[in-house]
C-alpha positions in Angstrom: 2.5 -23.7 -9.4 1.2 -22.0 -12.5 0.0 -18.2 -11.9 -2.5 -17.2 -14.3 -2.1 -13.2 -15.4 -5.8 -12.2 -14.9 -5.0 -8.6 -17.0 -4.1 -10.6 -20.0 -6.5 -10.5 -23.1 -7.6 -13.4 -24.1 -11.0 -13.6 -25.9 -12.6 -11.6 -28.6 -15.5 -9.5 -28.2 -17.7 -12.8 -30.0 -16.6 -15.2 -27.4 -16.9 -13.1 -24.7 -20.4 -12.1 -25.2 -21.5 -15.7 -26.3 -20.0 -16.4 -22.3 -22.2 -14.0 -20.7 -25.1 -14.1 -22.6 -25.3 -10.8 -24.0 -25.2 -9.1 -27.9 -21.2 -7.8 -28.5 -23.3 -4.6 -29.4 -24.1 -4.8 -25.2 -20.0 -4.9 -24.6 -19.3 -1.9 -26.9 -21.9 0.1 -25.2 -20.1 -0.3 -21.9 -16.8 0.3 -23.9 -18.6 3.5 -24.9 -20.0 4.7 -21.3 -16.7 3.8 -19.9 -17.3 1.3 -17.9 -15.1 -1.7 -19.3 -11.9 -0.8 -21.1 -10.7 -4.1 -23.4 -7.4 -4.0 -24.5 -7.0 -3.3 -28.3 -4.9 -5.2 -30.7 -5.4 -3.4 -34.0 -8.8 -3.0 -34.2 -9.9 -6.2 -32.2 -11.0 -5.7 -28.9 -9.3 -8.8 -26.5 -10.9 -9.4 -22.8 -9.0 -10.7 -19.6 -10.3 -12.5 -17.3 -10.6 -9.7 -15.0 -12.3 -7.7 -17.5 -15.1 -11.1 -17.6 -15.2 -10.8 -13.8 -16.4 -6.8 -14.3 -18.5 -7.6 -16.3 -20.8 -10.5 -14.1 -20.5 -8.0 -11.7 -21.8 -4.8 -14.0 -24.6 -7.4 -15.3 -25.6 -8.5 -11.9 -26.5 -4.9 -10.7 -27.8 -4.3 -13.7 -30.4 -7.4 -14.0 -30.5 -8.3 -10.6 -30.8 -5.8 -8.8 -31.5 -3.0 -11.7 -29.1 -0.8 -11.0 -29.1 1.8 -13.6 -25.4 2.5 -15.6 -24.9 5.8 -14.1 -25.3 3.5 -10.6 -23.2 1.0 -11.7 -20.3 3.3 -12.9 -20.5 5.4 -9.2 -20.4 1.7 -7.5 -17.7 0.1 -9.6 -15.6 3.8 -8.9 -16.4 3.0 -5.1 -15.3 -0.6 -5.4 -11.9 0.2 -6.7 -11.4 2.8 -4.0 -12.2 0.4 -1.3 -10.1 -1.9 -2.8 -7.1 0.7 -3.0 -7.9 1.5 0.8 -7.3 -1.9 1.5 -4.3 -2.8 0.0 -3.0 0.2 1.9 -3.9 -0.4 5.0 -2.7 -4.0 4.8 1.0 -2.2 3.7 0.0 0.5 6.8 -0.4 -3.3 8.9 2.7 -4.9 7.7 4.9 -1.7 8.2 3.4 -1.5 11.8 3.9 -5.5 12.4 7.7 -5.2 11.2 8.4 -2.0 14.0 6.6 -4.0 16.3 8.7 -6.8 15.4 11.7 -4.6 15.6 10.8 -3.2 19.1 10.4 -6.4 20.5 13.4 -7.9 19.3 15.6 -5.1 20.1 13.7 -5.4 24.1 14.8 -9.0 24.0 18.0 -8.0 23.4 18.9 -5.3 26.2 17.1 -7.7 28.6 19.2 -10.2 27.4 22.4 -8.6 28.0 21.6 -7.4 31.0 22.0 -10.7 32.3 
């Protein structure tokens, strides 16, 4: 199975807008305000697929629900912390399965032995 690197830039700033329906004058704006950061490769800017999927997302609170940019940049910065906040509670989880795990066996084993 083939595991596509969604940080890797792929498409120019042409393509990219042409995908999403917007001017490239649009994407350097965001560049500008901070909310999208392409990668740079001399001075072409190159898009990943995760930067695509920030930016449906920054267009849909902006058209769709007309979120203003100062709203979207607070609600993207919100995202990423919630997504940070998961990833460690899911370690916090995993930690607390493997002592559990521990516990139990080591429980099996005394009882085991006692026998």
């Amino acid at each position: 199975m083939v595991t596509r690197d969604k940080k890797r830039p792929l498409y120019m700033i042409s393509v990219v807008a042409e995908m999403l329906g917007v001017h490239p004058q649009t994407l350097r704006l965001y560049e500008r305000e901070g909310l999208i950061k392409p990668q740079r490769v001399g001075n072409q800017r190159l898009y990943s697929e995760e930067d695509i999927e920030r930016l449906h997302l920054i267009l849909e609170l902006t058209r769709e629900l007309g979120v203003n940019k100062a709203g979207v940049d607070i609600i993207l910065r919100m995202r990423e912390r919630l997504i940070a906040l998961q990833r460690e509670a899911e370690a916090m989880l995993n930690c607390l399965e493997e002592e559990l795990r521990r516990d139990f066996q080591e429980r099996l084993r005394r009882i085991l032995s006692e026998e």
